[in-house]
N, C-alpha and C positions, 0 to 999 in steps of 0.2 A: 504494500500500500504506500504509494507516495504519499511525503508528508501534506496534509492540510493546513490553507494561508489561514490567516484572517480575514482577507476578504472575502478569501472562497465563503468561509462561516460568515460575515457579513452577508452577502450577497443572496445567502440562505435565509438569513432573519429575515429580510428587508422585504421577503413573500410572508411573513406577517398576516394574519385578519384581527386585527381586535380593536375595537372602537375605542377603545383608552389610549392605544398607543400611534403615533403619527411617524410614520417610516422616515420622514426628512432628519426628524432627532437620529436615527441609526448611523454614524459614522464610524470610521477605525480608530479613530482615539477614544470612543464609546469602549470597548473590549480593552481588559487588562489583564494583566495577569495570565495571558494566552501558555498553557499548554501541552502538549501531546507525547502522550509516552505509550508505545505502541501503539493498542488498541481503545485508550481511556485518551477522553477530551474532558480540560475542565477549563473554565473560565467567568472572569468576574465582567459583569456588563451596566455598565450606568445610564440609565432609563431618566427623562424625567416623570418627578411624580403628579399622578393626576386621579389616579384612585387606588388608597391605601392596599384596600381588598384585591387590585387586578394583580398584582405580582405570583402569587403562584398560578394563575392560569395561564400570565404573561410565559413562566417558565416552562409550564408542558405542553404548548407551542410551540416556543423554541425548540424543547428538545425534539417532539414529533418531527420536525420541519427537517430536523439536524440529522435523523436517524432514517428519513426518508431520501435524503440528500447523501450522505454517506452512509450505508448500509454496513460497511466494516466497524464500524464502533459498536465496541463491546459496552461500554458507560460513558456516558455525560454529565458532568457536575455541570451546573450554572449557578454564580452567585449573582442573582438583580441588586441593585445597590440604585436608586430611588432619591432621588435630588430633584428642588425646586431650583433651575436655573436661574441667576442671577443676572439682573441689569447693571450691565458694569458703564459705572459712569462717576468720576472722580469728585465732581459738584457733590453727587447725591452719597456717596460714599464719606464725604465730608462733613457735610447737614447731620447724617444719619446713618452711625459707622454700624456696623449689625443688620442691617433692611436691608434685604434681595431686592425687592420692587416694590415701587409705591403706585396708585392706582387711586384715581379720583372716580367716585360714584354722584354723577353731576345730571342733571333734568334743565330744561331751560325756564320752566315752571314750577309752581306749588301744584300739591295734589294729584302728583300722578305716585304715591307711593314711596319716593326713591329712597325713603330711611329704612323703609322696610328691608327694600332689595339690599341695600346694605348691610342689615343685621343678619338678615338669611343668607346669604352671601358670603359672610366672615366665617358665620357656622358651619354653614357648608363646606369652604373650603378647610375648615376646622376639622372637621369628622372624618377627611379626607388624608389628615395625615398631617396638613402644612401646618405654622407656626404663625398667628396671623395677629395682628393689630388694628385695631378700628379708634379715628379719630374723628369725634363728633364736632365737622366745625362749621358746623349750621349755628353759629353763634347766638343769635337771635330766637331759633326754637328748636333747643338741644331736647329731641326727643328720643335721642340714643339711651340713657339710661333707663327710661321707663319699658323701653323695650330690649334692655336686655336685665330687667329689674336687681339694677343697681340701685343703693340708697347709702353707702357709705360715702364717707369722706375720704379722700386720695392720702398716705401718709409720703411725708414729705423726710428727707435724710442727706446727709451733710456728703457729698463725695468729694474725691481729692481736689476738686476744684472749686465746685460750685454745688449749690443744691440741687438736686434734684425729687421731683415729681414721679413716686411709683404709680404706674398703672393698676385701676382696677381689672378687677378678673372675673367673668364667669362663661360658660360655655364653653371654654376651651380659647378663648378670644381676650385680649388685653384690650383696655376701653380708658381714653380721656374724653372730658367733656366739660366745659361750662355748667353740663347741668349738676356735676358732682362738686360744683365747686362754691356756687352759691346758692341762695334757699331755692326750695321749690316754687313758692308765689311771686320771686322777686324777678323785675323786670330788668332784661340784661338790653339796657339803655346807651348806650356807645356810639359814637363816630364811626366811620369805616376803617382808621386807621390803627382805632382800638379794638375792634375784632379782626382787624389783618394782627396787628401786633401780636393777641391772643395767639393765635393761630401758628404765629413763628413759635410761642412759646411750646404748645401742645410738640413740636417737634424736638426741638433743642433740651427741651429743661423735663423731657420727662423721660424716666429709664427707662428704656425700651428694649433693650436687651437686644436679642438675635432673631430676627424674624425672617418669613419665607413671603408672606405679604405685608404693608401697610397699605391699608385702606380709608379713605378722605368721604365722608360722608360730607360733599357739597351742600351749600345753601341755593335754592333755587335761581337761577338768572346766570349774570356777566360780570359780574360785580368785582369790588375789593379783593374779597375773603380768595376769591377765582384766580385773580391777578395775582397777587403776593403770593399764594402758592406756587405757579408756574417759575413765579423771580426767585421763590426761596431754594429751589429743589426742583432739580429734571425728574419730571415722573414719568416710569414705566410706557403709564398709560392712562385713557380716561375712558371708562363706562357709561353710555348715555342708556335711561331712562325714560320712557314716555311712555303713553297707552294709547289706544286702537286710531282713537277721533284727530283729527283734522284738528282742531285747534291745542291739540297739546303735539303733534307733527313739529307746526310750525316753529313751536318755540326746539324744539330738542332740533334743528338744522340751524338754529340761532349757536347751540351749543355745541354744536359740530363745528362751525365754523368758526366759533370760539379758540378753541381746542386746536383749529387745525393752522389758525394762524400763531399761536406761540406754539407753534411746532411740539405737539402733544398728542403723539398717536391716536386716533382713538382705536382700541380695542374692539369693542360692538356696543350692538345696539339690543338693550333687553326689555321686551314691551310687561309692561303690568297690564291687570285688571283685561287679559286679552278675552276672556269669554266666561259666562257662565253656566255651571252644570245643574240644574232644579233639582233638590234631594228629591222632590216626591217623584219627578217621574223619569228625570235623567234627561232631561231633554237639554239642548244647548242653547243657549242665545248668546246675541257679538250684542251686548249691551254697548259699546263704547266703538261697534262698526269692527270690521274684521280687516287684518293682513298691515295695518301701516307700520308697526315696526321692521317687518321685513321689507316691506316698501322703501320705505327711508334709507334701511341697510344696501338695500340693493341701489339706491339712487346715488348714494353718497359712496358707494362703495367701499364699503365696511361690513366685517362681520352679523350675521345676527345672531345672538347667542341665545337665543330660545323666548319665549312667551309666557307668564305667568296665570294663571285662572284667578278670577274673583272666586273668593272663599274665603266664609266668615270665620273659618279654625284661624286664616293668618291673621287677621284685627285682634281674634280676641287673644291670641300669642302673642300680638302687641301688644295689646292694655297690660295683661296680666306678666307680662317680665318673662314670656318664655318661646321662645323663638320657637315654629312649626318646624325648621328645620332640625331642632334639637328635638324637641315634644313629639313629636309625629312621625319619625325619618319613616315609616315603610311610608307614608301618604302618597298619594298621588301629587298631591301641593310638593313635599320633600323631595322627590325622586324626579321633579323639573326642577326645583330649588337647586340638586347635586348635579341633576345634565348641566347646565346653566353653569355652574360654579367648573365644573371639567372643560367644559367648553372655552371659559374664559381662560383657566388654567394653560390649555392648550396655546391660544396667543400669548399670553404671554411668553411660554417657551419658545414660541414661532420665533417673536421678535427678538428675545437673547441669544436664540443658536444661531440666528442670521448676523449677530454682531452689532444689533441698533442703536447705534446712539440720538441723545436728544441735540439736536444744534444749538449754536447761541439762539436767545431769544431776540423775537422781532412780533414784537407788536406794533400792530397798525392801526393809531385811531381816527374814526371816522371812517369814510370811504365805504358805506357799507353797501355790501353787494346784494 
Protein backbone atom coordinates (compact mmCIF):
# COMPACT_ATOMS: atom_id res chain seq x y z
CA UNK A 1 0.00 0.00 0.00
CA UNK A 2 1.43 3.23 -0.96
CA UNK A 3 1.79 5.63 1.79
CA UNK A 4 -1.59 8.02 2.16
CA UNK A 5 -1.07 12.25 1.73
CA UNK A 6 -3.12 14.55 3.59
CA UNK A 7 -4.75 15.62 0.91
CA UNK A 8 -5.46 12.52 -0.41
CA UNK A 9 -7.40 12.39 3.29
CA UNK A 10 -8.51 15.93 2.78
CA UNK A 11 -9.97 15.57 -0.41
CA UNK A 12 -11.98 12.52 1.03
CA UNK A 13 -13.58 14.65 3.85
CA UNK A 14 -14.36 17.57 1.61
CA UNK A 15 -17.22 14.69 0.15
CA UNK A 16 -18.70 15.44 3.41
CA UNK A 17 -22.83 15.68 3.90
CA UNK A 18 -23.65 17.35 7.13
CA UNK A 19 -25.45 20.55 7.51
CA UNK A 20 -23.22 21.73 10.55
CA UNK A 21 -20.21 21.55 8.67
CA UNK A 22 -19.37 23.93 5.58
CA UNK A 23 -16.55 22.14 3.38
CA UNK A 24 -14.65 25.66 2.46
CA UNK A 25 -13.58 25.51 6.49
CA UNK A 26 -11.79 21.96 5.29
CA UNK A 27 -8.00 22.83 4.58
CA UNK A 28 -4.40 21.13 5.00
CA UNK A 29 -3.41 23.20 7.84
CA UNK A 30 -7.08 21.90 9.20
CA UNK A 31 -5.33 18.19 9.90
CA UNK A 32 -2.47 17.65 12.51
CA UNK A 33 -0.91 15.50 13.83
CA UNK A 34 -1.10 13.23 10.52
CA UNK A 35 -0.04 9.78 10.98
CA UNK A 36 0.30 6.39 9.31
CA UNK A 37 1.91 3.33 10.55
CA UNK A 38 1.02 0.41 8.22
CA UNK A 39 -2.31 -0.37 8.24
CA UNK A 40 -3.69 2.20 11.27
CA UNK A 41 -4.46 6.17 10.26
CA UNK A 42 -4.87 8.50 13.01
CA UNK A 43 -5.34 12.04 13.06
CA UNK A 44 -6.22 15.29 14.81
CA UNK A 45 -8.77 17.70 12.62
CA UNK A 46 -9.88 21.36 13.69
CA UNK A 47 -13.55 21.95 12.65
CA UNK A 48 -15.20 25.17 13.54
CA UNK A 49 -17.64 24.84 16.11
CA UNK A 50 -21.24 25.40 15.21
CA UNK A 51 -23.06 22.52 17.13
CA UNK A 52 -21.70 21.00 20.31
CA UNK A 53 -23.65 17.69 19.75
CA UNK A 54 -22.52 17.29 15.73
CA UNK A 55 -18.83 16.13 16.56
CA UNK A 56 -19.34 12.47 16.98
CA UNK A 57 -21.54 12.10 13.97
CA UNK A 58 -19.11 14.62 12.21
CA UNK A 59 -16.41 11.67 13.15
CA UNK A 60 -18.32 8.45 11.62
CA UNK A 61 -18.59 10.36 8.41
CA UNK A 62 -15.30 10.80 8.32
CA UNK A 63 -14.29 7.67 9.07
CA UNK A 64 -17.19 5.92 6.72
CA UNK A 65 -15.85 8.30 3.85
CA UNK A 66 -12.06 7.21 4.84
CA UNK A 67 -12.74 3.58 4.93
CA UNK A 68 -14.71 3.65 1.74
CA UNK A 69 -11.89 5.67 0.08
CA UNK A 70 -9.08 3.54 1.25
CA UNK A 71 -10.30 0.03 1.97
CA UNK A 72 -6.71 -1.20 3.35
CA UNK A 73 -7.01 0.55 6.65
CA UNK A 74 -7.39 -1.77 9.30
CA UNK A 75 -8.26 1.49 12.08
CA UNK A 76 -8.83 5.03 12.05
CA UNK A 77 -8.54 7.26 15.18
CA UNK A 78 -9.97 10.94 14.55
CA UNK A 79 -9.48 13.48 17.20
CA UNK A 80 -12.21 16.63 16.15
CA UNK A 81 -10.97 19.51 18.03
CA UNK A 82 -13.93 22.21 17.71
CA UNK A 83 -12.88 26.07 17.70
CA UNK A 84 -14.90 29.25 17.39
CA UNK A 85 -12.66 31.01 14.73
CA UNK A 86 -11.52 34.37 15.60
CA UNK A 87 -11.67 37.88 13.91
CA UNK A 88 -8.37 38.95 13.93
CA UNK A 89 -8.02 42.53 13.97
CA UNK A 90 -5.57 44.40 16.18
CA UNK A 91 -8.09 47.64 16.87
CA UNK A 92 -10.46 45.05 18.31
CA UNK A 93 -8.00 42.87 19.90
CA UNK A 94 -6.83 46.06 21.78
CA UNK A 95 -10.55 47.43 22.90
CA UNK A 96 -11.08 43.85 23.89
CA UNK A 97 -8.14 41.51 24.59
CA UNK A 98 -10.04 37.86 25.12
CA UNK A 99 -13.26 38.57 22.34
CA UNK A 100 -13.09 36.35 19.01
CA UNK A 101 -15.94 38.54 17.48
CA UNK A 102 -18.16 41.13 18.31
CA UNK A 103 -21.44 41.30 16.56
CA UNK A 104 -24.03 44.08 16.70
CA UNK A 105 -27.98 42.98 16.99
CA UNK A 106 -29.26 46.25 15.35
CA UNK A 107 -33.31 46.85 13.69
CA UNK A 108 -33.75 50.23 12.07
CA UNK A 109 -36.93 50.54 14.24
CA UNK A 110 -38.70 49.97 17.73
CA UNK A 111 -40.93 46.81 18.00
CA UNK A 112 -39.85 44.47 15.66
CA UNK A 113 -38.57 42.30 18.71
CA UNK A 114 -34.69 42.76 18.28
CA UNK A 115 -33.88 42.40 22.37
CA UNK A 116 -35.58 39.22 22.16
CA UNK A 117 -33.53 37.95 19.10
CA UNK A 118 -30.68 39.00 21.02
CA UNK A 119 -31.36 37.18 24.23
CA UNK A 120 -32.32 33.92 22.24
CA UNK A 121 -29.54 34.23 20.33
CA UNK A 122 -26.77 34.41 23.02
CA UNK A 123 -28.43 31.39 24.54
CA UNK A 124 -28.56 29.74 21.78
CA UNK A 125 -25.29 30.18 20.60
CA UNK A 126 -24.62 29.32 24.53
CA UNK A 127 -26.18 25.79 24.52
CA UNK A 128 -24.06 25.33 21.47
CA UNK A 129 -20.89 25.10 23.09
CA UNK A 130 -19.48 28.83 22.45
CA UNK A 131 -18.53 31.27 25.25
CA UNK A 132 -20.67 34.38 24.73
CA UNK A 133 -21.38 37.98 26.04
CA UNK A 134 -24.31 40.12 25.77
CA UNK A 135 -24.01 43.95 26.15
CA UNK A 136 -27.20 45.75 26.67
CA UNK A 137 -26.61 49.03 25.09
CA UNK A 138 -30.02 50.10 24.25
CA UNK A 139 -29.35 52.65 26.95
CA UNK A 140 -32.57 54.31 27.18
CA UNK A 141 -34.70 50.99 27.48
CA UNK A 142 -32.39 48.36 28.94
CA UNK A 143 -34.60 45.44 28.79
CA UNK A 144 -31.99 42.85 28.77
CA UNK A 145 -32.14 42.15 32.37
CA UNK A 146 -35.78 41.53 32.66
CA UNK A 147 -35.28 39.12 30.13
CA UNK A 148 -32.80 37.26 31.16
CA UNK A 149 -34.11 37.90 34.96
CA UNK A 150 -31.27 39.55 36.37
CA UNK A 151 -31.84 41.77 39.54
CA UNK A 152 -28.48 41.87 41.17
CA UNK A 153 -26.00 44.42 41.33
CA UNK A 154 -22.65 44.05 39.13
CA UNK A 155 -19.66 43.61 41.96
CA UNK A 156 -17.17 45.91 41.18
CA UNK A 157 -12.82 44.96 42.13
CA UNK A 158 -9.70 46.64 42.01
CA UNK A 159 -7.29 45.11 39.03
CA UNK A 160 -3.73 45.88 38.45
CA UNK A 161 -4.65 48.98 36.85
CA UNK A 162 -7.98 50.13 37.14
CA UNK A 163 -11.35 48.97 38.32
CA UNK A 164 -13.14 46.82 36.96
CA UNK A 165 -16.84 45.87 36.28
CA UNK A 166 -17.73 41.91 36.70
CA UNK A 167 -20.29 40.79 34.54
CA UNK A 168 -23.41 39.32 35.45
CA UNK A 169 -24.33 35.69 34.64
CA UNK A 170 -27.07 33.60 33.82
CA UNK A 171 -27.83 31.13 31.14
CA UNK A 172 -24.70 30.21 30.38
CA UNK A 173 -24.23 34.16 28.86
CA UNK A 174 -22.37 37.03 30.69
CA UNK A 175 -24.60 40.25 30.78
CA UNK A 176 -23.89 44.30 31.39
CA UNK A 177 -26.40 46.79 31.30
CA UNK A 178 -27.63 50.03 32.42
CA UNK A 179 -30.49 48.31 33.72
CA UNK A 180 -28.37 46.43 36.43
CA UNK A 181 -26.89 49.56 37.29
CA UNK A 182 -29.56 51.93 38.22
CA UNK A 183 -33.10 51.52 39.93
CA UNK A 184 -35.67 49.83 38.15
CA UNK A 185 -38.20 53.11 37.85
CA UNK A 186 -35.47 55.41 37.25
CA UNK A 187 -35.27 57.23 34.02
CA UNK A 188 -31.91 56.95 32.21
CA UNK A 189 -32.04 60.77 31.02
CA UNK A 190 -28.73 61.48 29.13
CA UNK A 191 -27.39 63.34 26.08
CA UNK A 192 -26.13 61.02 23.35
CA UNK A 193 -22.65 61.52 24.34
CA UNK A 194 -23.40 60.12 27.73
CA UNK A 195 -24.80 56.99 26.48
CA UNK A 196 -22.11 56.61 23.77
CA UNK A 197 -19.61 57.25 26.79
CA UNK A 198 -21.63 54.49 28.77
CA UNK A 199 -21.38 52.30 26.10
CA UNK A 200 -17.26 52.60 25.60
CA UNK A 201 -17.47 51.86 29.33
CA UNK A 202 -19.62 48.52 29.00
CA UNK A 203 -16.56 47.41 26.98
CA UNK A 204 -13.33 48.63 28.47
CA UNK A 205 -14.17 48.75 32.26
CA UNK A 206 -15.87 45.49 32.43
CA UNK A 207 -14.11 41.87 32.91
CA UNK A 208 -14.81 40.18 30.33
CA UNK A 209 -12.77 37.55 30.27
CA UNK A 210 -12.27 35.16 27.18
CA UNK A 211 -15.11 34.95 24.93
CA UNK A 212 -16.04 33.00 21.43
CA UNK A 213 -18.81 35.84 20.91
CA UNK A 214 -19.79 39.43 22.03
CA UNK A 215 -22.98 40.58 21.27
CA UNK A 216 -24.22 44.55 21.18
CA UNK A 217 -27.81 44.44 21.61
CA UNK A 218 -28.48 47.98 19.55
CA UNK A 219 -30.93 50.77 20.38
CA UNK A 220 -33.35 51.14 17.52
CA UNK A 221 -32.23 53.71 14.50
CA UNK A 222 -28.65 55.43 13.39
CA UNK A 223 -27.89 57.13 16.01
CA UNK A 224 -24.82 57.90 18.64
CA UNK A 225 -24.86 54.70 20.64
CA UNK A 226 -24.41 53.10 16.55
CA UNK A 227 -21.79 55.50 15.69
CA UNK A 228 -19.25 55.22 18.67
CA UNK A 229 -19.52 51.68 18.58
CA UNK A 230 -18.30 51.32 14.95
CA UNK A 231 -15.34 54.31 16.02
CA UNK A 232 -14.62 52.32 19.34
CA UNK A 233 -14.19 48.72 17.80
CA UNK A 234 -14.01 46.85 14.36
CA UNK A 235 -16.95 44.57 14.68
CA UNK A 236 -17.14 41.09 13.26
CA UNK A 237 -20.31 41.95 12.04
CA UNK A 238 -24.00 43.24 12.29
CA UNK A 239 -27.26 41.35 12.49
CA UNK A 240 -30.36 43.01 11.05
CA UNK A 241 -33.70 42.44 12.44
CA UNK A 242 -37.13 43.25 11.12
CA UNK A 243 -40.54 41.60 10.57
CA UNK A 244 -42.62 40.58 7.46
CA UNK A 245 -44.41 44.24 6.65
CA UNK A 246 -43.21 47.00 4.51
CA UNK A 247 -42.95 49.44 7.00
CA UNK A 248 -40.59 47.83 9.30
CA UNK A 249 -38.54 46.70 5.58
CA UNK A 250 -37.90 50.19 5.13
CA UNK A 251 -36.29 51.05 8.11
CA UNK A 252 -33.97 47.73 8.51
CA UNK A 253 -32.33 48.86 4.52
CA UNK A 254 -31.87 52.34 6.41
CA UNK A 255 -29.80 49.84 8.75
CA UNK A 256 -28.15 48.17 6.13
CA UNK A 257 -26.85 50.88 4.73
CA UNK A 258 -25.90 52.08 7.81
CA UNK A 259 -23.68 49.23 8.43
CA UNK A 260 -22.51 49.14 5.05
CA UNK A 261 -21.18 52.56 4.84
CA UNK A 262 -18.80 52.28 8.18
CA UNK A 263 -17.75 49.34 6.44
CA UNK A 264 -19.41 46.79 8.87
CA UNK A 265 -20.30 43.41 7.23
CA UNK A 266 -23.54 42.70 7.63
CA UNK A 267 -23.95 39.19 8.46
CA UNK A 268 -27.81 38.50 7.60
CA UNK A 269 -30.85 39.25 8.00
CA UNK A 270 -33.33 37.58 10.63
CA UNK A 271 -37.13 38.30 10.27
CA UNK A 272 -39.31 38.03 13.62
CA UNK A 273 -42.89 37.71 14.22
CA UNK A 274 -42.65 35.82 10.55
CA UNK A 275 -46.14 33.99 10.97
CA UNK A 276 -48.58 32.49 13.12
CA UNK A 277 -49.46 28.93 14.12
CA UNK A 278 -53.45 28.82 15.91
CA UNK A 279 -53.01 26.32 18.90
CA UNK A 280 -56.61 25.22 18.35
CA UNK A 281 -56.57 24.35 14.84
CA UNK A 282 -52.99 24.75 13.49
CA UNK A 283 -53.78 26.78 10.95
CA UNK A 284 -51.04 29.44 9.72
CA UNK A 285 -51.48 33.16 9.19
CA UNK A 286 -48.49 35.88 7.79
CA UNK A 287 -50.15 38.39 10.33
CA UNK A 288 -47.30 40.89 9.50
CA UNK A 289 -47.53 39.68 5.32
CA UNK A 290 -45.03 36.94 4.38
CA UNK A 291 -41.32 36.53 2.78
CA UNK A 292 -39.77 40.25 3.24
CA UNK A 293 -36.96 39.29 5.21
CA UNK A 294 -35.62 37.07 2.62
CA UNK A 295 -36.72 39.75 0.20
CA UNK A 296 -34.53 42.27 1.79
CA UNK A 297 -31.76 39.45 2.04
CA UNK A 298 -31.90 38.78 -1.34
CA UNK A 299 -32.04 42.55 -2.45
CA UNK A 300 -29.30 43.79 -0.59
CA UNK A 301 -27.50 40.73 -0.90
CA UNK A 302 -26.83 39.31 2.40
CA UNK A 303 -27.54 36.23 4.09
CA UNK A 304 -31.00 35.34 5.46
CA UNK A 305 -30.51 33.43 8.59
CA UNK A 306 -33.93 32.16 9.15
CA UNK A 307 -37.56 33.52 10.33
CA UNK A 308 -38.98 33.42 13.78
CA UNK A 309 -42.95 32.53 14.43
CA UNK A 310 -45.10 34.71 16.77
CA UNK A 311 -45.43 32.72 19.80
CA UNK A 312 -46.76 33.67 23.11
CA UNK A 313 -44.19 30.80 25.04
CA UNK A 314 -41.36 33.66 23.62
CA UNK A 315 -43.07 37.04 25.46
CA UNK A 316 -43.83 35.30 28.23
CA UNK A 317 -39.93 33.91 28.49
CA UNK A 318 -39.41 37.49 28.25
CA UNK A 319 -41.44 38.96 31.04
CA UNK A 320 -40.78 36.13 33.30
CA UNK A 321 -36.57 36.11 33.14
CA UNK A 322 -36.38 32.82 31.20
CA UNK A 323 -35.40 32.76 27.67
CA UNK A 324 -37.57 29.81 25.38
CA UNK A 325 -34.31 29.16 24.17
CA UNK A 326 -33.10 27.95 27.56
CA UNK A 327 -36.94 26.92 28.99
CA UNK A 328 -38.16 25.01 25.85
CA UNK A 329 -34.96 23.97 23.79
CA UNK A 330 -36.89 20.70 22.11
CA UNK A 331 -39.68 23.61 20.95
CA UNK A 332 -40.34 24.21 17.69
CA UNK A 333 -39.76 28.39 18.65
CA UNK A 334 -35.80 26.73 20.14
CA UNK A 335 -34.98 24.45 17.36
CA UNK A 336 -35.38 27.96 14.76
CA UNK A 337 -33.83 29.81 17.65
CA UNK A 338 -30.54 27.15 17.32
CA UNK A 339 -30.96 26.83 13.16
CA UNK A 340 -30.67 30.62 13.35
CA UNK A 341 -27.85 30.80 15.83
CA UNK A 342 -25.67 27.95 13.52
CA UNK A 343 -26.56 29.70 10.65
CA UNK A 344 -25.06 32.92 11.90
CA UNK A 345 -22.27 30.84 13.44
CA UNK A 346 -21.41 29.66 10.08
CA UNK A 347 -20.78 33.55 8.65
CA UNK A 348 -19.14 34.24 10.86
CA UNK A 349 -16.50 31.46 10.22
CA UNK A 350 -17.01 32.34 6.52
CA UNK A 351 -15.62 35.70 7.13
CA UNK A 352 -12.60 34.76 9.47
CA UNK A 353 -11.37 31.74 7.33
CA UNK A 354 -11.42 34.06 4.25
CA UNK A 355 -9.09 36.57 6.34
CA UNK A 356 -11.70 39.77 6.68
CA UNK A 357 -10.70 42.57 8.00
CA UNK A 358 -12.66 45.67 8.82
CA UNK A 359 -11.20 48.91 6.80
CA UNK A 360 -10.53 52.33 8.23
CA UNK A 361 -13.66 53.93 8.90
CA UNK A 362 -15.44 56.31 6.50
CA UNK A 363 -18.41 57.67 7.38
CA UNK A 364 -20.51 59.61 5.14
CA UNK A 365 -22.87 62.35 6.37
CA UNK A 366 -25.76 63.26 4.59
CA UNK A 367 -25.98 62.23 0.97
CA UNK A 368 -28.54 59.89 1.49
CA UNK A 369 -29.35 57.45 -1.16
Amino acid sequence: MSDITKSEILNTLKKTEDTNLNKDFLILNSIKNFELKGKELSFEITVPLINKNSSNDLKEKFIRLIHEDFPSLKKIDIKIDEKVTAHQDKKKSAVLPGIKNTIAVASGKGGVGKSTIAVNLAVALSQDGATVGLIDADIYGPSIPLMLGLKDKPKVFQSQHSMKILPLSNYGVKVISIGVLVDDNAPVIWRGPMASGAVKQFMTDVDWGELDYLIFDLPPGTGDIQLTLVQTIPLTGAVIVTTPQEVSLIDARKALKMFSRVNVPVLGVIENMSYFIAPDTGKKYDIFGTGGGSKIAAELEVPFLGGLPIEPQIRIGGDNGVPIAFDSPGSVQSKIMAEISRNLSAQVNLRNINGGQSSDLEIILGDDE
